[in-house]
C-alpha positions in Angstrom: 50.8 162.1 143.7 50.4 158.3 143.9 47.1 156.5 143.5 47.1 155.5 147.0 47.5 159.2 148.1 44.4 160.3 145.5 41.1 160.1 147.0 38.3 158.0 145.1 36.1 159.9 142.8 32.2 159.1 143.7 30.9 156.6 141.9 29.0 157.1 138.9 25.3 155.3 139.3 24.8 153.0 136.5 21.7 153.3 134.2 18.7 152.5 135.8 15.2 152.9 134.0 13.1 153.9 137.4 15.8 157.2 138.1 15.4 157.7 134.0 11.9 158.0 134.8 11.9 160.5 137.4 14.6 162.4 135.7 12.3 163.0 132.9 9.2 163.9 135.1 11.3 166.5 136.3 11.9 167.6 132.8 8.1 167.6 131.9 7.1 169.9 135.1 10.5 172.5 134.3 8.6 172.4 130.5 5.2 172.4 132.0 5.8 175.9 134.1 8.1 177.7 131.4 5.0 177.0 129.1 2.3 178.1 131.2 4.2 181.3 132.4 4.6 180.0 136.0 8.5 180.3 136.1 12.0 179.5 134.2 12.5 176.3 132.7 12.9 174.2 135.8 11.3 171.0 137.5 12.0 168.6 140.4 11.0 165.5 141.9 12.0 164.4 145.1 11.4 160.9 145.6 11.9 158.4 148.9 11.5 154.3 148.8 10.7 154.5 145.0 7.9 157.1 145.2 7.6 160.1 144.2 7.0 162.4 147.5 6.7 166.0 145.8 7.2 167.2 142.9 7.3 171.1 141.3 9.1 173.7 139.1 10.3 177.1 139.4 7.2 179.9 140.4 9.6 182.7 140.8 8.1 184.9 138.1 4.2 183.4 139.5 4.8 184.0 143.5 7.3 187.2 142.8 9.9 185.3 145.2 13.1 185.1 144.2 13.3 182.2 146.6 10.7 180.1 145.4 13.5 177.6 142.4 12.3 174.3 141.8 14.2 172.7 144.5 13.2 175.0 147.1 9.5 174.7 146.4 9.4 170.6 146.2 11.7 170.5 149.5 9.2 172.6 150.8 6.6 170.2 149.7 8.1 167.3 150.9 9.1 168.3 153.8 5.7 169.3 154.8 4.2 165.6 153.2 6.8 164.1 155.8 6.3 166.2 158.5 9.9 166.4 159.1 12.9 169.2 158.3 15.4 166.6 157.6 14.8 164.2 153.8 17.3 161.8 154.8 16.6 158.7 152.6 15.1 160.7 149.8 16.7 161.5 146.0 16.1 164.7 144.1 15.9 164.8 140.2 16.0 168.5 139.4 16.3 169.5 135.4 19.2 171.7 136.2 22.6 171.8 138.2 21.3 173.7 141.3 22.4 177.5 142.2 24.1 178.1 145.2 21.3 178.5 146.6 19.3 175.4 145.6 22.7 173.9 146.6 21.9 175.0 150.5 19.0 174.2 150.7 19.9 171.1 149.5 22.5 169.9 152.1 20.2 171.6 154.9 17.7 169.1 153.9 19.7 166.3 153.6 18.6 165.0 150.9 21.0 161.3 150.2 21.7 161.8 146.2 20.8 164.4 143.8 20.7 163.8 139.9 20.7 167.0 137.0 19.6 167.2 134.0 21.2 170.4 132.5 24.9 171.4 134.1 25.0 175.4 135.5 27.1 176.3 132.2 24.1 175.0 130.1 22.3 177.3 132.2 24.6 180.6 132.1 24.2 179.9 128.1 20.3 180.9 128.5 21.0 184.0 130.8 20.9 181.8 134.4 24.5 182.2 135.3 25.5 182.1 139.1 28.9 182.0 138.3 29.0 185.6 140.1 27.2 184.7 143.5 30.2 181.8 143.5 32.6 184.4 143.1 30.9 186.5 145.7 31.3 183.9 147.8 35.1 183.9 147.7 35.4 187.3 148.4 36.3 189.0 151.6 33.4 190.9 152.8 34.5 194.1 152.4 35.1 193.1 149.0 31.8 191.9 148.1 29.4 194.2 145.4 26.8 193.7 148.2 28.1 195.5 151.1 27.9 194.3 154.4 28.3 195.4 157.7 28.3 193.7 161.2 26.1 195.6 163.7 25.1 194.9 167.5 26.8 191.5 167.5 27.4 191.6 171.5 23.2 191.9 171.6 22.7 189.3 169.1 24.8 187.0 170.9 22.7 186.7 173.5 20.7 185.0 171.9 22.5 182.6 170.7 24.0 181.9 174.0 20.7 181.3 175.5 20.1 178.8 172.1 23.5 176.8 173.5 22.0 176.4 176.6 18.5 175.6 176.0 17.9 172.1 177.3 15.1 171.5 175.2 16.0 172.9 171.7 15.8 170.8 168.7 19.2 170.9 166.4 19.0 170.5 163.2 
């Protein structure tokens, strides 16, 4: 391929003390919660105009939801200190590479940038691998360890038709 054809990798951010900073709160909060028994070893910060908006780490073992992941709990957070389901202009720091889920959650947010501390292989080395949900993912359904099956799809399309036409709906 020649280097005109080859798309640009991102940019790499340079070093910069303030992002430095926040990475290493979110390390102190994903120590902070493994320590005190509130959840596995994982933090964020999600920050907007150079201040820090929320901030969390993992409470899955402390809430018993396997939903509540650093990332989701301080999106969460700040989505509520914003008033807003969209974080367009805001950066998250998390401690880890997110999960696929995290990852969701993530673009659904909108979030601008996100900087990790640990990569998902350093995490599959302490017992946090997702490397199966990503192969799930791949999978036809029929195929999947999880089975699933469609059911009254003509009934539930109703609704969504009557979402397409609603003149008043917010998208998001």
């Amino acid at each position: 391929m020649s280097e005109a054809a080859q798309s640009p990798e991102p940019q790499k951010p340079q070093p910069n003390p303030q992002r430095e900073a926040y990475m290493r709160r979110a390390i102190a909060l994903s120590q902070h919660g493994m320590r005190t028994g509130q959840g596995g070893p994982f933090g964020v910060v999600i920050v907007k105009a150079g201040q820090i908006i929320a901030e969390g780490h993992n409470e899955v073992t402390s809430s018993n939801d396997p939903t509540a992941h650093a990332e989701v709990v301080v999106i969460r957070r700040a989505c509520a200190h914003l008033n807003s389901f969209q974080l367009n202009g805001c950066e998250l720091y998390t401690s880890c590479e997110p999960c696929p889920m995290c990852l969701g959650a993530i673009y659904w947010a909108r979030l601008d940038r996100v900087f990790y501390g640990n990569t998902k292989e350093d995490a599959a080395a302490i017992a946090f691998d997702d490397q199966f949900i990503y192969r799930e993912l791949e999978r036809e359904k029929s195929d999947r360890q999880l089975p699933m099956h469609p059911l009254l799809r003509d009934e539930a399309n109703v609704v969504f038709q009557e979402w397409a036409n609603k003149g008043d709906r917010t998208d998001y």
